[in-house]
C-alpha positions in Angstrom: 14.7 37.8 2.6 11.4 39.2 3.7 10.2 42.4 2.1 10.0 44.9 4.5 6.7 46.3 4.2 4.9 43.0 5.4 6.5 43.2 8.3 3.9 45.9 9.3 1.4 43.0 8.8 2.8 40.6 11.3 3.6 43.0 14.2 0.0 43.4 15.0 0.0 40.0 15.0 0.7 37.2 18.1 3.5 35.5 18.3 1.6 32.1 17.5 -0.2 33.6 14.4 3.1 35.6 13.2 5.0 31.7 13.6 1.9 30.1 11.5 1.2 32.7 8.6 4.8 32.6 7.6 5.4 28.8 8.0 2.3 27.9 6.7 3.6 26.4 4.1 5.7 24.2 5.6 2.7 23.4 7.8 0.3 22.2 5.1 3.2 20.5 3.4 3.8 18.4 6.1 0.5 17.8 7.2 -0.3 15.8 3.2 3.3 14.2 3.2 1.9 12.6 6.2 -1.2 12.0 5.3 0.5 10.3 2.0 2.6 8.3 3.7 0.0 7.1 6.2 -2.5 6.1 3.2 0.1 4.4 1.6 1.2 2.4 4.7 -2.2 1.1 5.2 -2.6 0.4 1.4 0.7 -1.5 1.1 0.1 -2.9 4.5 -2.8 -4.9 3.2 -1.2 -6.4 0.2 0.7 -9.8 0.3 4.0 -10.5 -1.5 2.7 -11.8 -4.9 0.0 -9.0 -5.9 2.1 -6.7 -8.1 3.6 -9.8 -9.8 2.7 -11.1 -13.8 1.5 -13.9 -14.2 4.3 -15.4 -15.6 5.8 -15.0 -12.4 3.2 -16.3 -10.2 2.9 -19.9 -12.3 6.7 -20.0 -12.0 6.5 -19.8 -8.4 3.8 -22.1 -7.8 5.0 -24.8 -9.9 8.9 -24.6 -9.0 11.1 -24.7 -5.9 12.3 -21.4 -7.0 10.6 -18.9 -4.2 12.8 -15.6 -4.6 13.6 -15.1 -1.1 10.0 -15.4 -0.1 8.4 -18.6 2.0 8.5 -21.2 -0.2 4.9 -21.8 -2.1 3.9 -24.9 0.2 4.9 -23.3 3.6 2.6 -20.4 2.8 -0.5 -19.9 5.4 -3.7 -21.6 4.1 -5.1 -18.0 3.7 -2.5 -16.7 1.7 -2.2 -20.2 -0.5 -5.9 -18.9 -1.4 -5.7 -15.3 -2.6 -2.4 -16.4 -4.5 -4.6 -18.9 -6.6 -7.4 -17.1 -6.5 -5.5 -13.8 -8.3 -4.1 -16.5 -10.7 -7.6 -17.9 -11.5 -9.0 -14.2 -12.0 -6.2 -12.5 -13.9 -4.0 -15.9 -15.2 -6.2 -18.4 -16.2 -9.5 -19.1 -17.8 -10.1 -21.6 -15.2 -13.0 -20.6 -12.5 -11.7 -20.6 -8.8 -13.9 -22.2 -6.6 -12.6 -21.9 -2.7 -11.7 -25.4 -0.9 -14.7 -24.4 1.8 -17.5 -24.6 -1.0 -15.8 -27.5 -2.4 -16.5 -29.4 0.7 -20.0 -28.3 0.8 -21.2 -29.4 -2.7 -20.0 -33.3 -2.0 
């Protein structure tokens, strides 16, 4: 497995630097898996349901009962019922979204 003539190398070395020089490896690879993992948590953990859909698929579930296994489109929190027409307006539509709390303020 190991070449013999590094082991030379290693005896000089202590038993905590002999474990980390040849595991290193392993070490730094696991170190960025969970540093990837973590980043993508926190990325994903941010997103709601609807953001990687098309647009075809976001009309459809605003303006049908069908939900596809997700809270139905008028028992969603006022927060979320906002960034779901709001990512329609920007992407979907040509239409300009204008939030329901400047709404109130221009009357």
């Amino acid at each position: 497995m190991t070449d013999k003539k590094f082991n030379k190398r290693y005896d000089k070395l202590s038993p905590t630097k002999q474990f980390l020089h040849k595991n290193a490896g392993f070490i730094c690879m696991g170190i960025f898996i969970i540093l990837v993992f973590t980043a993508w948590t926190m990325y994903t953990g941010d997103r709601e349901f609807f953001d990687s859909w098309a647009c075809g698929k976001i009309l459809y579930y605003m303006l049908n009962d069908e939900n596809y296994g997700y809270p139905d489109h008028a028992d969603l929190s006022e927060e979320q019922h906002i960034k779901l027409h709001q990512l329609y307006a920007d992407d979907c539509s040509s239409d300009q979204f204008t939030p329901p709390s400047t709404l109130d303020m221009e009357h």
